[in-house]
Chimera marker file (.cmm) of the C-alpha trace (Angstrom):
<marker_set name="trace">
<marker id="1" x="58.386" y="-0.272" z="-40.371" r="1" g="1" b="0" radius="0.5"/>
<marker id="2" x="55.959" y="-2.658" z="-38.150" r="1" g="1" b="0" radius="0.5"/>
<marker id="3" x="55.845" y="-0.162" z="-35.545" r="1" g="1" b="0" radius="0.5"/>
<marker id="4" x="55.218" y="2.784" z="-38.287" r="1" g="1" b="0" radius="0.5"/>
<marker id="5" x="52.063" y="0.956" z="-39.906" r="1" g="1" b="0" radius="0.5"/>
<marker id="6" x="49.958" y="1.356" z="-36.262" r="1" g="1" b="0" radius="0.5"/>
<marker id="7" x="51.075" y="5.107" z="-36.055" r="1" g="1" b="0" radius="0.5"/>
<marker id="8" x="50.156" y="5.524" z="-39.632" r="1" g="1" b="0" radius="0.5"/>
<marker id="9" x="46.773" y="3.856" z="-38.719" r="1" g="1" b="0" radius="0.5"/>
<marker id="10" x="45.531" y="5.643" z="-36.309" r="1" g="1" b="0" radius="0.5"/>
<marker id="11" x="47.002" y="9.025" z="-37.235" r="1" g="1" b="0" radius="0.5"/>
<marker id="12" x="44.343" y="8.536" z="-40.705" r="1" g="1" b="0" radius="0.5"/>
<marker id="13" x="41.566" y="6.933" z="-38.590" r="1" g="1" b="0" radius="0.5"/>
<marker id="14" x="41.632" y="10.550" z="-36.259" r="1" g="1" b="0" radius="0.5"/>
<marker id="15" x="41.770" y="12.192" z="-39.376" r="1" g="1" b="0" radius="0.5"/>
<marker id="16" x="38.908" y="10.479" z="-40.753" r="1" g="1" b="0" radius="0.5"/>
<marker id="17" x="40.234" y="8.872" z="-44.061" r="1" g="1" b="0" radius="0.5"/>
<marker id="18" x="39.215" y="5.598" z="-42.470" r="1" g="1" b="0" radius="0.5"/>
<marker id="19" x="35.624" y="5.502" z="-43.378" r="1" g="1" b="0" radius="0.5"/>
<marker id="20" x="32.884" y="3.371" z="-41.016" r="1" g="1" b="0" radius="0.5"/>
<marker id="21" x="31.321" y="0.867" z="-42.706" r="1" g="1" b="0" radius="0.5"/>
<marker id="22" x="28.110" y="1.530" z="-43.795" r="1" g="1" b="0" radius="0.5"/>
<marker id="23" x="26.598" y="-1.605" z="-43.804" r="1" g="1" b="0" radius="0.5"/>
<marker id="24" x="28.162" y="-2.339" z="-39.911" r="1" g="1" b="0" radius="0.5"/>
<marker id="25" x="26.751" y="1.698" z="-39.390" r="1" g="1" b="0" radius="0.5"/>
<marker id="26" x="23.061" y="0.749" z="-40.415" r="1" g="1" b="0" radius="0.5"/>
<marker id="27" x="22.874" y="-2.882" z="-38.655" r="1" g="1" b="0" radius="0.5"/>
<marker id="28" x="23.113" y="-0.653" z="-35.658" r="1" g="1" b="0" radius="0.5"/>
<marker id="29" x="21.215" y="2.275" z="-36.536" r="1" g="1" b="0" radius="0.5"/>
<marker id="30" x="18.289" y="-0.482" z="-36.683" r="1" g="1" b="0" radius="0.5"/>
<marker id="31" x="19.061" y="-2.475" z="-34.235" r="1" g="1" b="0" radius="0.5"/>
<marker id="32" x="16.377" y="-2.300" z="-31.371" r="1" g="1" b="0" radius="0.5"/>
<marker id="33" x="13.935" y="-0.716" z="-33.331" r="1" g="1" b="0" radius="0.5"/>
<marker id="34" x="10.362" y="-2.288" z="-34.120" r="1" g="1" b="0" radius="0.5"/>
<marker id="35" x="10.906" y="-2.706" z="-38.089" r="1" g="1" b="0" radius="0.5"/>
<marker id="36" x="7.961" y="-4.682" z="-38.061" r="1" g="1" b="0" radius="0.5"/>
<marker id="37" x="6.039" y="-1.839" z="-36.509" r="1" g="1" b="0" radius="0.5"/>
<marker id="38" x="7.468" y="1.443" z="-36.496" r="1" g="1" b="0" radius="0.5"/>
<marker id="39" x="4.566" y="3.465" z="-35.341" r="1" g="1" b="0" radius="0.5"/>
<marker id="40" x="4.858" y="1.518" z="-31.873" r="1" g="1" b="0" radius="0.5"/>
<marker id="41" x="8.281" y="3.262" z="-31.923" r="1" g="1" b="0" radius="0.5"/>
<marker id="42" x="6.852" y="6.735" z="-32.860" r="1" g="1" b="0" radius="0.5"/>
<marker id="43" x="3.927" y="6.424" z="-30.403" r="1" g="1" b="0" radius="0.5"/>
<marker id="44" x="6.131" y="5.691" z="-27.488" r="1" g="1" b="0" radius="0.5"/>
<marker id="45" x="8.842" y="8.408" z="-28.747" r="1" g="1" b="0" radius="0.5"/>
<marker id="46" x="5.654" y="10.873" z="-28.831" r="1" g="1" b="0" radius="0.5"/>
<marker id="47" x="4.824" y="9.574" z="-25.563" r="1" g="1" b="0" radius="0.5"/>
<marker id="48" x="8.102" y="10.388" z="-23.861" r="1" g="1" b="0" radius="0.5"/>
<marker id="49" x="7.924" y="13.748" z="-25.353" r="1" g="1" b="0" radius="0.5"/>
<marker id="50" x="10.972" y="12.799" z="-27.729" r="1" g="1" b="0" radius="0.5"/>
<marker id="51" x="10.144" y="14.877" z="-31.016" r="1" g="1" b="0" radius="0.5"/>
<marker id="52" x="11.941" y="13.729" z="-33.960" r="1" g="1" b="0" radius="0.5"/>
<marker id="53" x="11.821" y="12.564" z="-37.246" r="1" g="1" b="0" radius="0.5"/>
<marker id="54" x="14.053" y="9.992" z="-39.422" r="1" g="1" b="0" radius="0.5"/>
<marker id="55" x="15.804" y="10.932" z="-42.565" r="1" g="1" b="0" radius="0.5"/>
<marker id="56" x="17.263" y="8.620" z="-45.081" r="1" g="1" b="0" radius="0.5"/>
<marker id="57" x="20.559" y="9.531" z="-47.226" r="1" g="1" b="0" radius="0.5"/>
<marker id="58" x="20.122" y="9.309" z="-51.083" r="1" g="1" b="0" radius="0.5"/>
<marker id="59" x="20.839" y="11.486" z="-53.684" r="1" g="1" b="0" radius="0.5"/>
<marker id="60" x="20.478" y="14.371" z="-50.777" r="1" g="1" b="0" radius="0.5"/>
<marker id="61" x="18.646" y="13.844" z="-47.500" r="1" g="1" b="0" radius="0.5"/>
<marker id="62" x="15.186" y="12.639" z="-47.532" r="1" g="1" b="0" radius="0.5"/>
<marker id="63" x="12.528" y="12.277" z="-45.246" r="1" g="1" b="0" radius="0.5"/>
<marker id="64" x="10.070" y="9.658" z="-46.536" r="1" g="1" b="0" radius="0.5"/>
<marker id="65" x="6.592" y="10.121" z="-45.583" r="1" g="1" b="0" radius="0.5"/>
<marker id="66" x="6.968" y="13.581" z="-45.671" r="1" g="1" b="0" radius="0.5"/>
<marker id="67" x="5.158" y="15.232" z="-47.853" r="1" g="1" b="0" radius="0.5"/>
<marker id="68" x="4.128" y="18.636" z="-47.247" r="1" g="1" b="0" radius="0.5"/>
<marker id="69" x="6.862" y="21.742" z="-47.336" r="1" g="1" b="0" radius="0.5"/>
<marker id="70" x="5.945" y="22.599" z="-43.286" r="1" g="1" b="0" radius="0.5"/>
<marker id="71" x="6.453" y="18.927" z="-42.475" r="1" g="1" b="0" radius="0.5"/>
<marker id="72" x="9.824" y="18.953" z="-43.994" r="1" g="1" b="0" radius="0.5"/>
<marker id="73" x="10.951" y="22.266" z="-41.767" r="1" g="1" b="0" radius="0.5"/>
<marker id="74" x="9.467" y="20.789" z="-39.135" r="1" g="1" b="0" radius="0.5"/>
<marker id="75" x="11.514" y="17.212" z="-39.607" r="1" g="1" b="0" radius="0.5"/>
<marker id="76" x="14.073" y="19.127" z="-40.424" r="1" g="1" b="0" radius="0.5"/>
<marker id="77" x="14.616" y="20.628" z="-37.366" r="1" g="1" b="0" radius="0.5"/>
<marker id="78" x="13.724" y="17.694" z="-35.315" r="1" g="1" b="0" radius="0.5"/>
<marker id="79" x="15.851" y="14.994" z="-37.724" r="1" g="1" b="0" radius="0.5"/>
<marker id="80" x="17.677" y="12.027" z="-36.851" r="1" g="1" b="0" radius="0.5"/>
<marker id="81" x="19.179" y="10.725" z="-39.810" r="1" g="1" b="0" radius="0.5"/>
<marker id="82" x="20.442" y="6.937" z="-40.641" r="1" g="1" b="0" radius="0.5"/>
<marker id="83" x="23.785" y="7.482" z="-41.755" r="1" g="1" b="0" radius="0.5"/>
<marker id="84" x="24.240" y="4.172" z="-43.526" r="1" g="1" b="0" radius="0.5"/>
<marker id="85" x="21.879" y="5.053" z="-45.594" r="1" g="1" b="0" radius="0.5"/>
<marker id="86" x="23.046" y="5.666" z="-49.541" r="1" g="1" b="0" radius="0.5"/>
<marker id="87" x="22.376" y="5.877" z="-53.022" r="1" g="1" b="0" radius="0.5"/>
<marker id="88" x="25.372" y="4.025" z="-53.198" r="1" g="1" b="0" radius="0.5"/>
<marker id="89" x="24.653" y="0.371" z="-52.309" r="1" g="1" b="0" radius="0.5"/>
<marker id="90" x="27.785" y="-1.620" z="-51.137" r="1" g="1" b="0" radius="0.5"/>
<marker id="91" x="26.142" y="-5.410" z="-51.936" r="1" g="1" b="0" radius="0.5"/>
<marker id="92" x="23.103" y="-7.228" z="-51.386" r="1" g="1" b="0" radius="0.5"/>
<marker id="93" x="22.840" y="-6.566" z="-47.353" r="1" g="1" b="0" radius="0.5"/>
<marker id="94" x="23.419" y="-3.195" z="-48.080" r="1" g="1" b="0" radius="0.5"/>
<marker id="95" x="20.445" y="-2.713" z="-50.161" r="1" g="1" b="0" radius="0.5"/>
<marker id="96" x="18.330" y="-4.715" z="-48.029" r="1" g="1" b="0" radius="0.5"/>
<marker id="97" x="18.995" y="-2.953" z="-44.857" r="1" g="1" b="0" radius="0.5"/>
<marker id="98" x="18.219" y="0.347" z="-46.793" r="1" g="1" b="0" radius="0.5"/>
<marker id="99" x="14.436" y="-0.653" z="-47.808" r="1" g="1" b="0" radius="0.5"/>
<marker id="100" x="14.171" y="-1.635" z="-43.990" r="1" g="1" b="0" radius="0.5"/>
<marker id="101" x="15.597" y="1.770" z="-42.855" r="1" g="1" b="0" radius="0.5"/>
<marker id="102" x="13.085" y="3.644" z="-45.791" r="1" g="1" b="0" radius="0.5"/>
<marker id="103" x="10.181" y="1.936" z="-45.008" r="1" g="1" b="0" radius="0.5"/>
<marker id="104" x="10.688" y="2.131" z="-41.218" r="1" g="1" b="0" radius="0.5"/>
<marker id="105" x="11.151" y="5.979" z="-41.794" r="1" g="1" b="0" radius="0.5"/>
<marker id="106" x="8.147" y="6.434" z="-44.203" r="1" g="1" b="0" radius="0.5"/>
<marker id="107" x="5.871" y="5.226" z="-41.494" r="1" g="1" b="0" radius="0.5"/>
<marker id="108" x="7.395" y="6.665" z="-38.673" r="1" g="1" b="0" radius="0.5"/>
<marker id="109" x="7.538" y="9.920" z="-39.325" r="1" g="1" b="0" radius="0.5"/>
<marker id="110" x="3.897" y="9.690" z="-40.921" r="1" g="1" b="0" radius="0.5"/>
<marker id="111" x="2.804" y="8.834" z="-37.583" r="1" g="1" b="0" radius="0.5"/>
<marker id="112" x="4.754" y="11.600" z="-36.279" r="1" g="1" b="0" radius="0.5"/>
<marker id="113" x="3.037" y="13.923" z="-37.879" r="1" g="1" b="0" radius="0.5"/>
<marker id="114" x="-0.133" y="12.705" z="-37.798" r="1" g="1" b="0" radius="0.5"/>
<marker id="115" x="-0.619" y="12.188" z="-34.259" r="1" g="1" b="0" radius="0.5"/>
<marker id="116" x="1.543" y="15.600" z="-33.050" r="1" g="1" b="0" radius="0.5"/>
<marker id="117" x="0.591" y="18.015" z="-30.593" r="1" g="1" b="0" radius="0.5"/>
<marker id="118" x="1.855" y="21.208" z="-32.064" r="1" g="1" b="0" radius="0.5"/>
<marker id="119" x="1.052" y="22.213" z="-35.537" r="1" g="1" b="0" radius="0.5"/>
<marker id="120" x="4.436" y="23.932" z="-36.438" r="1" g="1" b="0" radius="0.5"/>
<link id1="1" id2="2" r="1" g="1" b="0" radius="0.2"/>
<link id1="2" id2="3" r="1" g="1" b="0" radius="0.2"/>
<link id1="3" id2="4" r="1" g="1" b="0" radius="0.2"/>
<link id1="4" id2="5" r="1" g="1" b="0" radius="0.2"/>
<link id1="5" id2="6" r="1" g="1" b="0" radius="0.2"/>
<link id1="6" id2="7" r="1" g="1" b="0" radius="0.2"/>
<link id1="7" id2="8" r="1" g="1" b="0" radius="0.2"/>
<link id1="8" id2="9" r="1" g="1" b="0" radius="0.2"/>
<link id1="9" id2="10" r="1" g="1" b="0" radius="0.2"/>
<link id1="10" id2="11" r="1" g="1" b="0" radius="0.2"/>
<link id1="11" id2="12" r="1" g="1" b="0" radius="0.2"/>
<link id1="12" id2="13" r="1" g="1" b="0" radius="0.2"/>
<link id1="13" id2="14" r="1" g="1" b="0" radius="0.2"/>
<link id1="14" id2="15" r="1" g="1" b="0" radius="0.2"/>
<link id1="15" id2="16" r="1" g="1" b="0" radius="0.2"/>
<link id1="16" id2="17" r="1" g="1" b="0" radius="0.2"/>
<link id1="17" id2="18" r="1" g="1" b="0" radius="0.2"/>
<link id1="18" id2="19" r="1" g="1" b="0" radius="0.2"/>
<link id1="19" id2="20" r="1" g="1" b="0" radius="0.2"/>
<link id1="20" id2="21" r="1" g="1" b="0" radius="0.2"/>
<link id1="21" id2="22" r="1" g="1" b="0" radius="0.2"/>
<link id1="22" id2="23" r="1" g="1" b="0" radius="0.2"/>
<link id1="23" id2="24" r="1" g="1" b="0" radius="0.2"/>
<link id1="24" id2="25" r="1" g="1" b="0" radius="0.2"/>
<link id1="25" id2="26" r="1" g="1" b="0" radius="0.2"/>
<link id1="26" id2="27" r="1" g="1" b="0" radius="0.2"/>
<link id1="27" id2="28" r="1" g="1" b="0" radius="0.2"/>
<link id1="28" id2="29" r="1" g="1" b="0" radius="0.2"/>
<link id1="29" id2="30" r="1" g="1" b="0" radius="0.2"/>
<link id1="30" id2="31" r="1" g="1" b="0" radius="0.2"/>
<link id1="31" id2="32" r="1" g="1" b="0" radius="0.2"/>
<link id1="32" id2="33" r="1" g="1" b="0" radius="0.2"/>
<link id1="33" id2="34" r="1" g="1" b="0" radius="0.2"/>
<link id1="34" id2="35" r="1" g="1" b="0" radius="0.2"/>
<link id1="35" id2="36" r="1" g="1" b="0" radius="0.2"/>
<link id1="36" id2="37" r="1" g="1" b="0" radius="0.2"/>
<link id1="37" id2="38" r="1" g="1" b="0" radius="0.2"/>
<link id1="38" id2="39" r="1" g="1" b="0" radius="0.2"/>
<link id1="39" id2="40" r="1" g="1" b="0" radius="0.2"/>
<link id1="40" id2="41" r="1" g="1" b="0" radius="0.2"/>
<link id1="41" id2="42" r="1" g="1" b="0" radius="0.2"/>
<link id1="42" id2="43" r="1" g="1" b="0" radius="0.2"/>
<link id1="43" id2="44" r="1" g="1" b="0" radius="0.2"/>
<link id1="44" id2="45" r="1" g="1" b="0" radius="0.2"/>
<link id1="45" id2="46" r="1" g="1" b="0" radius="0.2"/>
<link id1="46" id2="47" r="1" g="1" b="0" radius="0.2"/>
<link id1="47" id2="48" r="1" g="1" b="0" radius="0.2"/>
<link id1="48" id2="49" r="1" g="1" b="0" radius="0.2"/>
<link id1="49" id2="50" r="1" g="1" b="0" radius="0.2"/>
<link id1="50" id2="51" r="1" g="1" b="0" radius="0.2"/>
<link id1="51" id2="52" r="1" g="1" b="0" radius="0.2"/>
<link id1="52" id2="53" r="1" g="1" b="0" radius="0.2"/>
<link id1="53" id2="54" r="1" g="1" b="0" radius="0.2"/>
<link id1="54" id2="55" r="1" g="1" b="0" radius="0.2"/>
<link id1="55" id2="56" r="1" g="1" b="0" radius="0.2"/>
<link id1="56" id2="57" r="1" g="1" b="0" radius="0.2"/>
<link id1="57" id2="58" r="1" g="1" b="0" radius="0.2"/>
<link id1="58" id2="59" r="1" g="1" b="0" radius="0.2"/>
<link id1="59" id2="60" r="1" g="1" b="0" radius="0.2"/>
<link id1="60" id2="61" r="1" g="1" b="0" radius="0.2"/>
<link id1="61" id2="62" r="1" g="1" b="0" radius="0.2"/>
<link id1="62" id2="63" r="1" g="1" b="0" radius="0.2"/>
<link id1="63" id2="64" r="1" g="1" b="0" radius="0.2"/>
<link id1="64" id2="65" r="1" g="1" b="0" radius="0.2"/>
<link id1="65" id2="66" r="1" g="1" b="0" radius="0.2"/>
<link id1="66" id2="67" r="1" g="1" b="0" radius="0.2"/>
<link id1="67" id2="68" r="1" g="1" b="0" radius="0.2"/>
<link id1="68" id2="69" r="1" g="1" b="0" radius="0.2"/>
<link id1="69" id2="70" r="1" g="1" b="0" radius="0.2"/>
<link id1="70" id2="71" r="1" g="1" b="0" radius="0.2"/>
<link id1="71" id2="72" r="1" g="1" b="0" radius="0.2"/>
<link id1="72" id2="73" r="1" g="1" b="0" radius="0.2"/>
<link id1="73" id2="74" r="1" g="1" b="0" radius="0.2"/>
<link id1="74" id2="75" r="1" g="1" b="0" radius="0.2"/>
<link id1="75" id2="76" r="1" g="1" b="0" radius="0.2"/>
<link id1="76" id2="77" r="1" g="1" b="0" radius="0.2"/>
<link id1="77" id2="78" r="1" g="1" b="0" radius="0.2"/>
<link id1="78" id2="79" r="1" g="1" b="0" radius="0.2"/>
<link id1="79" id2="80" r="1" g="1" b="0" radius="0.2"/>
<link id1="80" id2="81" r="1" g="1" b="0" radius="0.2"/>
<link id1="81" id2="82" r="1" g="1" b="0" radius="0.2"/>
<link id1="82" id2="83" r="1" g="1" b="0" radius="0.2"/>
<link id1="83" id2="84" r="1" g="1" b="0" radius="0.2"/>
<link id1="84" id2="85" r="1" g="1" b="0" radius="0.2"/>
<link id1="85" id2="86" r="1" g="1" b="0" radius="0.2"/>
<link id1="86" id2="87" r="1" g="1" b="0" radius="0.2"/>
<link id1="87" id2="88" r="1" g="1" b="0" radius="0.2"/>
<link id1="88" id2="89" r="1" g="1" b="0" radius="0.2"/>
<link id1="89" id2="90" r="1" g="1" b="0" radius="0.2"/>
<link id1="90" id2="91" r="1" g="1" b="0" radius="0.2"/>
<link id1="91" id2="92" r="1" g="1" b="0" radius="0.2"/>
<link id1="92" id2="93" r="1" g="1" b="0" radius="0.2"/>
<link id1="93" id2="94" r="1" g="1" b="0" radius="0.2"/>
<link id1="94" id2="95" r="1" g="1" b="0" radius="0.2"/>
<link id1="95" id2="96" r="1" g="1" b="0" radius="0.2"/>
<link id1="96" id2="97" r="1" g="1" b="0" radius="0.2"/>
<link id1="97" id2="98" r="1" g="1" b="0" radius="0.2"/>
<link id1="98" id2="99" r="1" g="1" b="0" radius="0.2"/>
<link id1="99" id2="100" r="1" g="1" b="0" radius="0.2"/>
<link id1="100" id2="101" r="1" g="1" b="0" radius="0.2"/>
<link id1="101" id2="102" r="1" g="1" b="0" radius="0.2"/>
<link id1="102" id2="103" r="1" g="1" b="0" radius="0.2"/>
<link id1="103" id2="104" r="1" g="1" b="0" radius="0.2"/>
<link id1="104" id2="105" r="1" g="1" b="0" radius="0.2"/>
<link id1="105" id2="106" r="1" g="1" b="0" radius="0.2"/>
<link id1="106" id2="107" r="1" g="1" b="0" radius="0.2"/>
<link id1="107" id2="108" r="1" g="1" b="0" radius="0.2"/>
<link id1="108" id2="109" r="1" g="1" b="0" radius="0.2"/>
<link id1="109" id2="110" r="1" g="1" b="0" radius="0.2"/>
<link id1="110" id2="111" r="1" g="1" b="0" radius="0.2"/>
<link id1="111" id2="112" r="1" g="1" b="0" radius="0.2"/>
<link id1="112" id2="113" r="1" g="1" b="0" radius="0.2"/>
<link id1="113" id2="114" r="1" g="1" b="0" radius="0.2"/>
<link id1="114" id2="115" r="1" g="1" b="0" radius="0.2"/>
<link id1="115" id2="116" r="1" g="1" b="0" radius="0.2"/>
<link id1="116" id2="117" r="1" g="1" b="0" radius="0.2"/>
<link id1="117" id2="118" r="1" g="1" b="0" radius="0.2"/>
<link id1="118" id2="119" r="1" g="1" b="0" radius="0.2"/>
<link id1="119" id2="120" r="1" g="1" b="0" radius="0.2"/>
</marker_set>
């Protein structure tokens, strides 16, 4: 039976019935980026020529700061989403680390689109 439980483990975790954390998921997702500052981020990203755009999970995808119907085919195509985001919140840290992911993505991809090249 001991040696049946690790088999058993990993045969679900390649399966994927063992779910990442979400809160572990977003700590990473955010680590490294300028939270305090996230059109520093977009600036450089723009810079680089790396086109993209941040989406948040809640009810459905979002993109926050997006507004107009172009923008959001234009994101949409370009997205990166933050996969520990939810409208499900696990506890406190949970919560917390979704505002920061939100509000980083509101002003991100507002600079995005304000300061691109291309019109799509």
């Amino acid at each position: 039976m001991k040696t049946l439980i690790p088999v058993l483990l990993s045969l679900f975790s390649a399966c994927g019935a063992v779910e990442a954390d979400p809160i572990v998921t977003l700590r990473q997702e955010l680590a490294g980026l300028n939270l305090a500052a996230p059109e520093k981020d977009a600036a450089r990203d723009l810079a680089a020529g790396k086109l993209r755009c941040h989406s948040v999970n809640s009810y459905s995808r979002d993109f926050p700061g997006v507004t107009e119907v172009k923008d959001r085919a234009y994101c949409g195509a370009l997205e990166v989403n933050f996969e520990g985001t939810s409208d499900v919140i696990q506890r406190k840290e949970h919560g917390d680390l979704i505002s920061k992911a939100f509000a980083y993505t509101d002003a991100y991809n507002q600079h995005i689109l304000k300061n691109r090249k291309v019109e799509p």
